[in-house]
C-alpha positions in Angstrom: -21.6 -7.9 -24.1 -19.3 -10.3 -26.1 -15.7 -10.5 -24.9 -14.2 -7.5 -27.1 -17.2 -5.2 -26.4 -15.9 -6.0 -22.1 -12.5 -5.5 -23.1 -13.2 -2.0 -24.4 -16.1 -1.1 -21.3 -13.4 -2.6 -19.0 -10.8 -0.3 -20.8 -13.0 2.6 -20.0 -13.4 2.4 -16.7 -9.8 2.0 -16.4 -9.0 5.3 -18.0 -11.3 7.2 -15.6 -9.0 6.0 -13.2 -6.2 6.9 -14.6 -7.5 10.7 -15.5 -8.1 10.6 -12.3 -4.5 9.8 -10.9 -3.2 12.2 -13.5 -5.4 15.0 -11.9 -4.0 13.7 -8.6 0.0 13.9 -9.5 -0.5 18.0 -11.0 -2.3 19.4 -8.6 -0.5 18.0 -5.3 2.2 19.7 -3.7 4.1 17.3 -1.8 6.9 15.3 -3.4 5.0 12.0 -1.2 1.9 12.3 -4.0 3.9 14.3 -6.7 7.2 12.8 -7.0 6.9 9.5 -5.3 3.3 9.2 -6.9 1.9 7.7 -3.4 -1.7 7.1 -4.2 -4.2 5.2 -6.1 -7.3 5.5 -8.0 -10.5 3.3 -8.5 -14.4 3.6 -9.2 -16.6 1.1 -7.7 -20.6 0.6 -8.1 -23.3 1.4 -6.4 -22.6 -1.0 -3.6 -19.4 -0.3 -2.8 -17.8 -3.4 -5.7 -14.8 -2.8 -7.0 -15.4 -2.3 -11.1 -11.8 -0.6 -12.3 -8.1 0.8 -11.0 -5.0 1.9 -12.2 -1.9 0.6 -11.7 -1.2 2.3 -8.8 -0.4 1.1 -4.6 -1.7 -2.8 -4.5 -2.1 -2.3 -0.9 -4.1 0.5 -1.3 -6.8 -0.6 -3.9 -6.6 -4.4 -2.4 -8.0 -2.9 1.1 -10.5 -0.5 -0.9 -12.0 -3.7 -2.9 -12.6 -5.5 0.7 -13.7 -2.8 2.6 -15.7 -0.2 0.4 -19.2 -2.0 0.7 -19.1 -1.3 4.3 -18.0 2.0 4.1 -20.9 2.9 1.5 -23.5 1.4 3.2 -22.9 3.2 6.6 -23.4 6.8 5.0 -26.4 8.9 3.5 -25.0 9.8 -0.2 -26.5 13.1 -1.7 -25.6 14.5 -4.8 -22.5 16.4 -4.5 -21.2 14.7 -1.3 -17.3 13.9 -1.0 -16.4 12.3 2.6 -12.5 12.1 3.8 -11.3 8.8 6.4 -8.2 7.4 7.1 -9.8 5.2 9.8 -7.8 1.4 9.4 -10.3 0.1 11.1 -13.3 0.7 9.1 -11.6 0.1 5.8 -8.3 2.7 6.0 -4.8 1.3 5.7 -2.8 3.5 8.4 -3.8 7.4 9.4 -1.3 9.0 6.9 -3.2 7.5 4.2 -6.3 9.4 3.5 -9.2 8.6 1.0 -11.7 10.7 -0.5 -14.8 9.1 -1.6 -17.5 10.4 -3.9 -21.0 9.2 -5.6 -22.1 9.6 -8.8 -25.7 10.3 -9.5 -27.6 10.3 -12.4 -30.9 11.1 -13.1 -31.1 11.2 -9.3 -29.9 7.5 -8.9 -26.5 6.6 -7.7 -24.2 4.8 -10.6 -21.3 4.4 -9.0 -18.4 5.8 -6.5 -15.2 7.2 -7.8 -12.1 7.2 -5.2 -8.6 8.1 -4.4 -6.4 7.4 -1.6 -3.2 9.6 -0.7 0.0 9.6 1.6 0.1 12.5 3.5 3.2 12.5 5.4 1.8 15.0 7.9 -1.3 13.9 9.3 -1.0 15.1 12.8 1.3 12.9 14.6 3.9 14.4 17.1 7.0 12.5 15.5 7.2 14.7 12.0 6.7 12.6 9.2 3.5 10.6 11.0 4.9 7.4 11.0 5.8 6.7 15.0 7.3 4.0 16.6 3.9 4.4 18.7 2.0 2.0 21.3 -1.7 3.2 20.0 -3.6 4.4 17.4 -4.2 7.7 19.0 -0.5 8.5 18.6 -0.2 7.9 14.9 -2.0 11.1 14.1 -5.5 12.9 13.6 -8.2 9.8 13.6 -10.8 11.2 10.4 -13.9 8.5 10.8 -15.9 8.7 7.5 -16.4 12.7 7.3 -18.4 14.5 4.7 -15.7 17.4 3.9 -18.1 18.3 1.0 -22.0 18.5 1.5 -24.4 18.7 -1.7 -21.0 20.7 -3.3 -20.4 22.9 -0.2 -17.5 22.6 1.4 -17.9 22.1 5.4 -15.9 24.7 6.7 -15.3 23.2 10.4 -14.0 20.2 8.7 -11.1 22.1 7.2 -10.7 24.2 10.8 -10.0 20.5 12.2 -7.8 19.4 9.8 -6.0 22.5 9.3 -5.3 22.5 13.4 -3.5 19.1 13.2 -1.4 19.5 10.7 2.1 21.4 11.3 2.3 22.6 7.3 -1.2 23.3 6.8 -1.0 25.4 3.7 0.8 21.8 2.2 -1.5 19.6 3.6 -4.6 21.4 2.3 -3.2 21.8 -0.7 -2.9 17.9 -1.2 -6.5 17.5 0.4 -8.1 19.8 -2.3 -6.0 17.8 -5.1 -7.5 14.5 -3.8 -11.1 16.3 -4.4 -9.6 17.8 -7.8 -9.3 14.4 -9.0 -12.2 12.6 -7.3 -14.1 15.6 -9.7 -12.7 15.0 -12.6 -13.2 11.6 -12.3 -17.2 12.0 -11.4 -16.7 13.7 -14.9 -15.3 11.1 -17.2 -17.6 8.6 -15.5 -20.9 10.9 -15.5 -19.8 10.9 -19.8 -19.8 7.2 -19.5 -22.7 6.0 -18.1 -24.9 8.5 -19.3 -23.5 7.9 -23.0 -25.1 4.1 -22.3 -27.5 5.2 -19.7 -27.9 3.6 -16.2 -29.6 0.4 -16.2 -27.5 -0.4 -19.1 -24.0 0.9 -17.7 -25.0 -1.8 -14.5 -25.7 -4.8 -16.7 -22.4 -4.3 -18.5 -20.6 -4.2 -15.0 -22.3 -7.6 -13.7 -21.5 -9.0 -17.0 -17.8 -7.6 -16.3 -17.9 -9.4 -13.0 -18.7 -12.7 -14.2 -15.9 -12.5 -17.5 -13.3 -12.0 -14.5 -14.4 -14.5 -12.0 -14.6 -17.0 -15.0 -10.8 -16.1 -15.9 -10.0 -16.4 -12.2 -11.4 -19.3 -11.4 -10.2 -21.2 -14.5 -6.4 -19.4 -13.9 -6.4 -20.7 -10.1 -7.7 -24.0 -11.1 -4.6 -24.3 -12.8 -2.7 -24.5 -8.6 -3.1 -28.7 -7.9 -6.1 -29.0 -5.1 -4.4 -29.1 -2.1 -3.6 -27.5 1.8 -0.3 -25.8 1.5 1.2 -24.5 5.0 3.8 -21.8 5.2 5.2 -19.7 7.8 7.9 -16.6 8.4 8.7 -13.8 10.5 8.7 -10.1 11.4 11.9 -9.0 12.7 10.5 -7.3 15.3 7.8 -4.6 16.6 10.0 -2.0 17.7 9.6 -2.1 21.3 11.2 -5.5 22.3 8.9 -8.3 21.1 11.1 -10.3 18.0 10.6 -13.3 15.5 6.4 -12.0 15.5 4.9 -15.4 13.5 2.9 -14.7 10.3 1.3 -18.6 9.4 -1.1 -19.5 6.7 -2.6 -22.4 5.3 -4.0 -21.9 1.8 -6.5 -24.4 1.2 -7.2 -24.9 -3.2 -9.8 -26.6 -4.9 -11.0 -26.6 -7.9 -10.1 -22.7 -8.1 -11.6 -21.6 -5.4 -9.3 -20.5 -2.8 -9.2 -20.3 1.2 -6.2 -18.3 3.4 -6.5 -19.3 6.7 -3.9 -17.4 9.1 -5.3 -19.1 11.8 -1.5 -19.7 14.2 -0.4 -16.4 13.2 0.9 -14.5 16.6 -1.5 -12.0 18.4 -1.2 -8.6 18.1 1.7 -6.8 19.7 2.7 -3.8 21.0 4.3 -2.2 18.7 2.7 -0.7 15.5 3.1 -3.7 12.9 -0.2 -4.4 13.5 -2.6 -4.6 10.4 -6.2 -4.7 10.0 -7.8 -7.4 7.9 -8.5 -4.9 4.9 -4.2 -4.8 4.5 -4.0 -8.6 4.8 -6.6 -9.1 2.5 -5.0 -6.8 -0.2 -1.7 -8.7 0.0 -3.4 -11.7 -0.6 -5.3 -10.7 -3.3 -2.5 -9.1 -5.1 -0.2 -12.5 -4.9 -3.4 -14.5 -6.9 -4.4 -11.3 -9.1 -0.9 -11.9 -10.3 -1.5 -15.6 -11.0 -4.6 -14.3 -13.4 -4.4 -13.7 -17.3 -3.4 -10.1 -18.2 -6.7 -9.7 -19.6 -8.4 -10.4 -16.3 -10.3 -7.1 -15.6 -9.4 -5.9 -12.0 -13.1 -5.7 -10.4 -14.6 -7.8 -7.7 -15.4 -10.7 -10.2 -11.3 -11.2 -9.9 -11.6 -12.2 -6.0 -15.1 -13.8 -5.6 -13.4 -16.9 -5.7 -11.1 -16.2 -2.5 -11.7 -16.2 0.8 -9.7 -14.9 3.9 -9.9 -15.3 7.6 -8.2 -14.5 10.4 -8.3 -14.8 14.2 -9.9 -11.5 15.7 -6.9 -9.9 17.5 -4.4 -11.7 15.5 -1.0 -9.9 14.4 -3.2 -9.4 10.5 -6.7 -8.7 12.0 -6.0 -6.7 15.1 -8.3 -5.5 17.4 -8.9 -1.4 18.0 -6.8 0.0 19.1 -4.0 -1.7 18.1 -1.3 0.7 16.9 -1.0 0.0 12.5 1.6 2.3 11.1 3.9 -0.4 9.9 1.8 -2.7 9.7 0.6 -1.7 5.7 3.7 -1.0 5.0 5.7 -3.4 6.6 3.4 -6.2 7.6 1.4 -6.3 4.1 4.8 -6.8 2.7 5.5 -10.1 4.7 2.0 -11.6 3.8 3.3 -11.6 0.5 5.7 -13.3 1.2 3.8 -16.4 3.3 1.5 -16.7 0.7 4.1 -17.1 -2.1 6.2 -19.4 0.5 3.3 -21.5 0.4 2.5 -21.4 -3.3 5.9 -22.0 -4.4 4.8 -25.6 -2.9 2.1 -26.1 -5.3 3.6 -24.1 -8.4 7.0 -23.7 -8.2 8.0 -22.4 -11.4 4.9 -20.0 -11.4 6.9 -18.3 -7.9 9.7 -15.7 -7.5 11.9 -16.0 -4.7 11.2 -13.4 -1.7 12.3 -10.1 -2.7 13.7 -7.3 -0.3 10.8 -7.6 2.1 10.8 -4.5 3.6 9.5 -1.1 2.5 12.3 0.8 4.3 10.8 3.4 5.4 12.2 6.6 6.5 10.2 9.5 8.6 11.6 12.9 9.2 11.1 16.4 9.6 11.1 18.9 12.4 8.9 20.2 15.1 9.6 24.0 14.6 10.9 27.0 16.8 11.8 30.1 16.6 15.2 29.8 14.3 13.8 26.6 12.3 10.5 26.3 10.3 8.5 23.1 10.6 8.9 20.3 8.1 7.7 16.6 7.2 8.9 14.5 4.9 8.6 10.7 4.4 9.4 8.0 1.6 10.1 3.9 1.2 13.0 2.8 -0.3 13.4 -0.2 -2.8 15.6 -3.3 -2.7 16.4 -6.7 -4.5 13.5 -8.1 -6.2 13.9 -12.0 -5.9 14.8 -14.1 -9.2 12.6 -16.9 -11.0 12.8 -19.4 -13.3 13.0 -17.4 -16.0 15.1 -14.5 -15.0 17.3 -13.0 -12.3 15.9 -10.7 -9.7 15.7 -6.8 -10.7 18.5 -4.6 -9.0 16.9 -1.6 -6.5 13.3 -1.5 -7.1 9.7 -1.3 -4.8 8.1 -4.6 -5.1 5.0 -6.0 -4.2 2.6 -4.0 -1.9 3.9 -0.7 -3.0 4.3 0.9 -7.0 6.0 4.3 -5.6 8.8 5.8 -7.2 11.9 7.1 -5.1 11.8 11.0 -4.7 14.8 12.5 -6.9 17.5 13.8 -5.4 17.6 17.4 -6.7 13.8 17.5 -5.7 14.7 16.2 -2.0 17.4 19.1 -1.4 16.0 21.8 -3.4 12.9 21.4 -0.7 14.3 19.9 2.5 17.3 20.5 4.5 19.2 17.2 3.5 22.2 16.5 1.2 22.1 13.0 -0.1 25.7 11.8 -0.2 25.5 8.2 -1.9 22.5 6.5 -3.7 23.7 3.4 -5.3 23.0 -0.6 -5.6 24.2 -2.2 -2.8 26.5 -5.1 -5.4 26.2 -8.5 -4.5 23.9 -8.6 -1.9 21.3 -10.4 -4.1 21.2 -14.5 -3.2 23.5 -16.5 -5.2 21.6 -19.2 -7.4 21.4 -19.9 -11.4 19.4 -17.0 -11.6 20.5 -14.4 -8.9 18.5 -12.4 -6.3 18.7 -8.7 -7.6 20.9 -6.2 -5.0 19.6 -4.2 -2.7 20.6 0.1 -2.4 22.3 2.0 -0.4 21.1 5.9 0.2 22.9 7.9 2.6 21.1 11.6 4.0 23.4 14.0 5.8 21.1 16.1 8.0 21.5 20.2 7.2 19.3 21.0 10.5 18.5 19.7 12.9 15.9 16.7 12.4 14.3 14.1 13.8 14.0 10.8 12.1 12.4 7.7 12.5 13.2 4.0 10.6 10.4 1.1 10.5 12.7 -1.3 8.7 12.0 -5.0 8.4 14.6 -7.8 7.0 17.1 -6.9 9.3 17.3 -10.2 11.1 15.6 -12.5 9.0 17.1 -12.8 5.4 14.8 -12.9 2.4 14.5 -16.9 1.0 15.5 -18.3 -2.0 13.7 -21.0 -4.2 15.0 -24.5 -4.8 18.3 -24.5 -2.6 19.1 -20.6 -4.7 20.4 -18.3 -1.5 19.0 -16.1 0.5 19.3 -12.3 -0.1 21.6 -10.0 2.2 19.8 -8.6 4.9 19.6 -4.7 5.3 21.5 -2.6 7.4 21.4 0.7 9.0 23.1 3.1 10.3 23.8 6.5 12.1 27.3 8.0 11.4 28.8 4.5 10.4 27.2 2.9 13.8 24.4 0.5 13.8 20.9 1.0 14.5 17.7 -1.2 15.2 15.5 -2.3 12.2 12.9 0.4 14.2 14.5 3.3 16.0 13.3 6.8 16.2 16.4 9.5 17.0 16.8 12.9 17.6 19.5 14.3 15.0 22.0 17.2 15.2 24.0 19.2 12.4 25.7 16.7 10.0 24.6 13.8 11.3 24.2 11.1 8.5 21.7 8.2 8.3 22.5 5.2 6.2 20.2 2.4 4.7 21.2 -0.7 3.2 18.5 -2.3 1.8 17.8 -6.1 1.1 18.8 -8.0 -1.8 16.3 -10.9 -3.0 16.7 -14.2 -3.0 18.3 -16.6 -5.6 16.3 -19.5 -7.7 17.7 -22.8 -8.0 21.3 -23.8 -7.0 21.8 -25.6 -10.6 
């Protein structure tokens, strides 16, 4: 194919995704996949390569393109399959993020797999909302190894049993399960049209040919970063359970475009759960150089062939089973970012954005259930200061970087939970001064209307988010239970009119003149 003829196949692929994610938003009925739009889309070939996405969760569809050949190659596909994980550690993120895989055949040949992954914020865990301050994987939730949930079209009924038993809402949560395989369907669809429009062989030689158009842009976009070892190193806040200023290190090594991220002097894993596996770390890492690329670069494998990551086994970013993960793609993914853009900003300075908020702020909380009160989950992130550049100041309360979720609105959050938001506002001034200022963090307030309990995995609460070229560091983020101060990581039972309080990071400032 010549260069238009990719940019429409590419183009096509693309839409199947986003059909897909359409689907996905509809039919869900939790406000995590509906309102906050917490999931992602993507097809990927016959041997588990990454061909197209949607703009959807880069930590997501980063850990799907390094992980999906593995996953692929360690089932028997039949026509009609669909299998269910949320295992991190063989290519999951954390347990409340589930994906649904399913294969494509035509004329009895697999073309392809077409995939979504999904934020269920109940997913079995004891503390309501599924995100713990836990110790182990096993306390995070219900484990789901890769699980065929449909078999040659027919659903396997003592899957559902087990997943129905876990959850505390199951009604919800199967409801969200069945929109995950809505959308998977329509997307083996739109695809099926596809490649049976150009046929098989055909289809495959347009996505090779796709592969090597995106490496080529890659390779001559990265070439543009000066050959070089460039060394940069930050910190976690803490793990929740006592262990503070956890080490993230990398030394990105660049030549002539091609690209190696060692993390080799990064801490070892911890207690607590800001673990990651190497899938999470990989995804931030390819979303910091996919952002480097042309605009035009299609977003397959051909787009990371040229970078390579490692990690020591049983490091803080490729821990060892079973470490405990549930902040860590959250939380953890989102300082990566931050290490590799430290060190870039050495190379490429006006190419790089000061650190932005740094922390997904994420808020769990729900109830168990008795006799007077009914059982509820409920989780979301909340967005901060992006951090300014060279060209512009940083933008005022948004998600950046390893998540693309919108905030749940308020009338949606009351009319369905017992919860009263009081305040949701920018938090003024608490982006880093500079000549182009870090943008301000928010402040949302939730006064409890039942009892509740809640749990915060918060990050940039000791350490501040940097600035560029002497600009300032961005305000780091509070919180707070009925105007007293909590941890970055705390987990509390609540009573009547309690109110939690998050202040959220500002970004950091570029260039003091």
């Amino acid at each position: 194919m010549d260069a238009i003829g990719l940019s429409l196949f590419s183009s096509q692929i693309e839409s199947v995704c986003d059909e897909m994610g359409a689907v996905l938003k509809r039919v869900a009925f939790s406000p995590n996949i509906k309102d906050r739009l917490d999931f992602s889309c993507a097809v990927f070939d016959p041997r588990g390569e990454l061909c197209a996405q949607a703009a959807h969760i880069p930590v997501h569809l980063g850990s799907m393109a390094y992980a999906m050949k593995d996953i692929v190659a360690g089932i028997e596909w039949l026509d009609g399959d669909m299998v269910i994980l949320n295992d991190p550690y063989l290519g999951g993120t954390h347990l409340p993020d589930v994906t649904v895989i399913a294969p494509l055949f035509v004329d009895q040949q697999c073309a392809g797999f077409v995939v979504n992954r999904a934020h269920h914020a109940d997913i079995g865990a004891d503390s309501p909302g599924s995100m713990p301050i836990s110790k182990d994987l096993h306390e995070e939730g219900m484990l789901i190894p890769p699980t065929k949930i449909l078999q040659k079209g027919e659903w396997q009924q003592p899957v559902i049993e087990r997943l129905q038993a876990a959850m505390r809402n199951p009604v919800e949560s199967m409801g969200d399960f069945r929109a995950q395989i809505s959308a998977c369907q329509r997307g083996l669809q739109r695809l099926r049209e596809l490649v049976e429009k150009q046929g098989v062989s055909q289809y495959l030689q347009a996505l090779e040919d796709l592969n090597q158009y995106a490496k080529r842009l890659a390779v001559t976009a990265l070439g543009d970063i000066a050959d070089g070892e460039y060394v940069f190193e930050d910190v976690m806040d803490d793990d929740g359970l006592g262990h503070r200023d956890i080490s993230i290190k990398i030394a990105l090594t660049i030549k002539q475009g091609q690209v190696v991220a060692d993390f080799s002097g990064t801490s070892a894993q911890v207690a607590g759960n800001i673990n990651c596996p190497l899938s999470v770390a990989a995804a931030a890492v390819y979303y910091v150089f996919r952002c480097l690329m042309p605009e035009q670069t299609p977003a397959c494998a051909g787009s990371f062939k040229s970078i390579r990551i490692s990690a020591p086994a049983g490091s803080l970013v490729n821990a060892n089973r079973p470490a405990a993960v549930a902040a860590g793609n959250v939380e953890t993914s989102t300082r990566i970012v931050d290490v590799v853009m430290g060190a870039l900003v050495q190379a490429i300075p006006s190419k790089m954005a000061a650190a932005s908020h740094g922390s997904m702020n994420n808020i769990a909380m729900g109830y168990r259930g008795d006799k007077d009160h009914p059982a509820w989950d409920y989780y979301e992130t909340i967005g901060g200061g992006m951090g300014a550049s060279i060209n512009q100041p940083g933008l005022d309360g948004v998600q950046t970087h390893m998540t693309n979720t919108l905030n749940t609105p308020v009338e949606a959050l009351e009319m369905r939970y017992p919860i009263r938001i009081n305040q949701y506002a920018l938090r003024r001034n608490s982006g880093g001064e500079g000549k182009h200022q870090g943008g301000d963090g928010l402040v949302r307030e939730y006064e409890f209307l039942r009892p509740a309990h809640v749990t915060l995995l918060t990050e940039r609460r000791r350490s501040q988010p940097w600035g560029i070229l002497s600009g300032k560091p961005g305000q780091a983020g509070e919180n707070f239970l009925n105007n007293q101060p909590l941890p970055a990581k705390v987990s509390l039972d609540l009573k009547i009119g309690d109110r939690i309080m998050i202040k959220t990071p500002g970004g950091g400032g570029y260039s003091s003149s």
